[in-house]
N, C-alpha and C positions, 0 to 999 in steps of 0.2 A: 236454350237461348241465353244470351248474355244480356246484360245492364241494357247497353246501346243497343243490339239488335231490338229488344222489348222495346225501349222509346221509340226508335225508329217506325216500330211494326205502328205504335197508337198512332204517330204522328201521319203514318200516312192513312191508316186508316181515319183521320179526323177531317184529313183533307177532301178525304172520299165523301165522309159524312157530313161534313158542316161542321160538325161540333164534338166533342171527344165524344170516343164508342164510350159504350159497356161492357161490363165484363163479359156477357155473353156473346155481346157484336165484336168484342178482339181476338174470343177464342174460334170464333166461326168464321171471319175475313184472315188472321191472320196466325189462327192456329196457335197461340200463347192460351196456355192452360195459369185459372188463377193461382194455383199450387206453387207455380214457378217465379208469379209474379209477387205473391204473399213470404217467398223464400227471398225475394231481392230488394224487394222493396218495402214490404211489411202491412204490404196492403195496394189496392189499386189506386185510394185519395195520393200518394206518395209517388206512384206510376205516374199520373197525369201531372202532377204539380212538377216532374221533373222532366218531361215531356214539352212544358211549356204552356199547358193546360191547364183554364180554373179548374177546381174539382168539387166545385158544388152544383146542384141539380145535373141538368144535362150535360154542362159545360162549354166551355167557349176559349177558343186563344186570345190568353190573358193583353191587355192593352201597352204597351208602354206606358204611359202615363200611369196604370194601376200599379206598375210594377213600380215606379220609382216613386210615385206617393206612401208606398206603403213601408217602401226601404228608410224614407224622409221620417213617416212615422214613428217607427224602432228606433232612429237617430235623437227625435224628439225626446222618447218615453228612457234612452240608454242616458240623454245627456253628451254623445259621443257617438262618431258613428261608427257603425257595428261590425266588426270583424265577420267573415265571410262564415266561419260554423256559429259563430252567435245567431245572426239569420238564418240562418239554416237550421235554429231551435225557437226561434221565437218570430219568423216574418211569416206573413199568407203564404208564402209562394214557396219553391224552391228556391236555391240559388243559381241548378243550371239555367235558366231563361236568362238570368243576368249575363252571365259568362259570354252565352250564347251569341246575343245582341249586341254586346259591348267591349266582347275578346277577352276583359280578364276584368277580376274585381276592383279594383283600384283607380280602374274605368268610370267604375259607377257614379263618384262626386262631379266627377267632370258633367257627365250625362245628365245629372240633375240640376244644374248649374245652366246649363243649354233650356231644360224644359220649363226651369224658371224664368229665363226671359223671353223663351217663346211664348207663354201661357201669361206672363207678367204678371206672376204671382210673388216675387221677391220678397213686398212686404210681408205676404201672411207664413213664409218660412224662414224669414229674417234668421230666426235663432239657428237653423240648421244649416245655412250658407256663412253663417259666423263660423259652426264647428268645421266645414271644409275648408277655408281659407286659415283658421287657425291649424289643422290639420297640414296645408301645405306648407305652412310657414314651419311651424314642427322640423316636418321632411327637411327644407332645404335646411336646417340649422343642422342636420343629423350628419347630415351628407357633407357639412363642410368640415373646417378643419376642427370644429369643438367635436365633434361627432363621438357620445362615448365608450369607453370600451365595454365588452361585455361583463356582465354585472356588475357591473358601477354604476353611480348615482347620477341619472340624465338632466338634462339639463331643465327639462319641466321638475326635478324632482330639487333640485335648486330654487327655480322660481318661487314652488308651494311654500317650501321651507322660510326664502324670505320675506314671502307675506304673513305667515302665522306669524312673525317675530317671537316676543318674549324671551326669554331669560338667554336660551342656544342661539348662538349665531350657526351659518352654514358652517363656518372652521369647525365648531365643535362638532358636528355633525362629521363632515368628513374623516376628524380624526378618530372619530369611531369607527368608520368603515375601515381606516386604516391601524385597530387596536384589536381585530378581530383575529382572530387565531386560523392562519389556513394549514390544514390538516393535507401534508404533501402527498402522503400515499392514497388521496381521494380525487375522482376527478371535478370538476364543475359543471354545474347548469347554468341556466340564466333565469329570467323571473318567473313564474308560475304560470301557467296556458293554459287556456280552455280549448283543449284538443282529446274527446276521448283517445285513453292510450298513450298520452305523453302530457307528463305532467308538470316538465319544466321547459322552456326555449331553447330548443338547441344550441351547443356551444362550440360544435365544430360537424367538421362535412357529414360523417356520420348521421349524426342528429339532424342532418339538413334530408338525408337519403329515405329516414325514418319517418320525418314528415313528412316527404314527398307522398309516400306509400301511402299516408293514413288520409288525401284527400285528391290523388291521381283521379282517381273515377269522378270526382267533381268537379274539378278542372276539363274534363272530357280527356283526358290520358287512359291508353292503354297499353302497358307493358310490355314489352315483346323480349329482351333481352335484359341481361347486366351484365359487366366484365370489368376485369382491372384495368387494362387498357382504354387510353383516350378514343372516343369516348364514352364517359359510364355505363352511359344506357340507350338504349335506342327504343321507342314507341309512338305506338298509332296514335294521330291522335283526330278528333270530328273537329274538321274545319268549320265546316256548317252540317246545315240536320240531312244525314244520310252518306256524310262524305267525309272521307278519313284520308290521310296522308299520314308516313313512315317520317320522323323528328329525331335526330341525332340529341340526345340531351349530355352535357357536364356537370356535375355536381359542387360545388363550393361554397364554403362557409358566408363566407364575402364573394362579391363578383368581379373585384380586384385581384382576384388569387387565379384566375383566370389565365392573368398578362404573367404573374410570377410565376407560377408553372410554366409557363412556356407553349401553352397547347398551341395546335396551328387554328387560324381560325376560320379556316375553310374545314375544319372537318364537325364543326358544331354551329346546329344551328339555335339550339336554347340554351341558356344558363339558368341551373335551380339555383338560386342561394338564397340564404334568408335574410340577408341584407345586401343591397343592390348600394357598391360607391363604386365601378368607375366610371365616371362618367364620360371618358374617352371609348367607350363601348360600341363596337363598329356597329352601324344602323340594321347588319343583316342579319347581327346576332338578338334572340329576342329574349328580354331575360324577364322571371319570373323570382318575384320578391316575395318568397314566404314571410314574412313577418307584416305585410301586410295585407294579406291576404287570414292569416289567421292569428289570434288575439283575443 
C-alpha cells in the first residue's frame, strides 16, 4: 500500500471508530501491516499526525483552532513564520492537516488572521499578526518592480544593513558583492535551504523540478509521468481525503517564464515555480510558489 492509500485506510477507519485505531485495529479493519506503516512513515505517531489525527492516547481529529494555535506557537518561538518543512520538524502536528483544510500553505496566515477575530484574540497574538502583515508586505515589495534578482542582496537585507549603520554604508556593501570574483565555468545557487537533500535555492527550472520531488508527497502530489514536451508532468493529486484527480503540471523558474515560452494555456492546469511574478496569471491556472512554501 502506498503513503495515501495507508492515510486513507486510518482515516476511514477513525471515522468508523470515533477516534484513530490502533495499530492492531488498522491491521484488522483494514489490513495495513505495522511493517509497511514503520517503512513509510517511521512509525504509527507519524501515520495518524499525517492522517489528520492527534497521536496521543486514543486520539481524536485534531481541531482547527489546535492546529493553528500551534502553527502561531512555532511563529512565536521562530520570531518568523515558519516555512512548511521547519513545521514539519518542529510543530505537534503534521503539515498534511494544514494543506488539507486550507489548499496550500501560504494559506495558513490568512486562516489565522480569520481565527483571530473570530476568537478576538488579536491582542494576545499581536506579535505574530505583526510577522504576517510584515510578511505580506515583504511579498508585495518582492513582486514589484524592486524585486531582486537571484542571489542578490534583497531588499530586507538593505533595510538590516541601514539600521546597524557604523562605519559601511549599503554602497560599500554592494560594492562588495560587486568585487566578488565569479568563477565562469561554475553554475550558481541561491541562498542556503533547509530542505533535506538540497542545500541551496534553486536557481533555475531544474532546481525547481528537484524540489518539487523532495516534497510532492506533502503537498498531496503523486507522479504519474514526465516528459520533455509541454506539459512537464502530469499527476494525481487528493483533492480532499480519499479523492484524487489527474493535474497537468509546467515546471518554471519564475511563473512569468510561463507567457515567454509560449505554452498554451488550456493545456496546463498548475504552475511549479519557485517564485510566482506574473501577476496577469489566468484565474484557471493554479500556481504553486515553492519558496514559500519551503525555507
Amino acid at each position: 500500500m502506498s503513503r495515501e492509500e495507508i492515510i486513507s485506510a486510518i482515516q476511514k477507519c477513525a471515522r468508523k471508530l470515533g477516534r484513530a485505531p490502533t495499530r492492531a485495529e488498522l491491521r484488522k479493519m483494514a489490513g495495513v501491516s505495522l511493517s509497511r506503516v514503520k517503512y513509510l512513515f517511521r512509525g504509527m505517531t507519524q501515520a495518524l499526525r499525517e492522517a489528520g489525527l492527534e497521536a496521543k492516547g486514543r486520539g481524536h481529529l485534531i481541531r482547527n483552532e489546535d492546529l493553528l494555535l500551534d502553527w502561531a506557537r512555532l511563529a512565536r518561538k521562530l520570531g518568523r513564520l515558519p516555512a512548511m518543512t521547519r513545521y514539519a520538524y518542529e510543530g505537534k502536528y503534521s503539515q498534511v492537516p494544514f494543506l488539507r483544510r486550507y489548499g496550500s500553505w501560504w494559506a495558513v496566515p490568512a486562516a489565522f488572521q480569520r481565527f483571530a477575530r473570530e476568537k478576538r484574540v488579536e491582542n494576545k497574538w499581536r506579535d505574530v499578526l505583526g510577522m504576517i502583515e510584515r510578511a505580506r508586505t515583504t511579498e508585495m515589495r518582492r513582486s514589484g518592480a524592486g524585486a531582486r534578482r537571484p542571489g542578490g542582496p534583497s531588499q530586507e537585507d538593505r533595510t538590516t544593513w541601514a539600521q546597524r549603520g557604523g562605519a559601511k554604508t549599503w554602497n560599500a556593501r554592494a560594492n562588495e558583492w560587486t568585487r566578488r570574483k565569479l568563477l565562469r565555468d561554475r553554475g550558481l545557487a541561491g541562498p542556503p535551504i533547509d530542505l533535506p537533500g538540497l542545500a541551496h535555492e534553486p536557481g533555475n527550472e531544474q532546481g525547481v523540478i528537484f524540489a518539487f520531488g523532495a516534497v510532492a508527497h506533502k503537498m498531496g502530489f503523486r507522479v504519474l509521468t514526465f516528459q520533455q514536451g509541454f506539459p512537464d508532468c502530469e499527476a494525481m493529486r487528493e483533492i480532499r481525503p480519499g479523492v484524487w484527480q489527474r493535474v497537468r503540471i509546467e515546471f518554471e523558474y519564475e511563473s512569468r517564464n510561463f507567457l515567454k515560452h509560449k505554452h498554451r494555456r488550456d493545456g496546463c492546469d498548475v504552475i511549479v515555480c519557485w517564485r510566482h511574478n506574473w501577476k496577469e496569471c489566468p484565474k484557471e491556472i493554479e500556481v504553486v510558489e515553492l519558496c514559500r512554501l519551503i525555507g
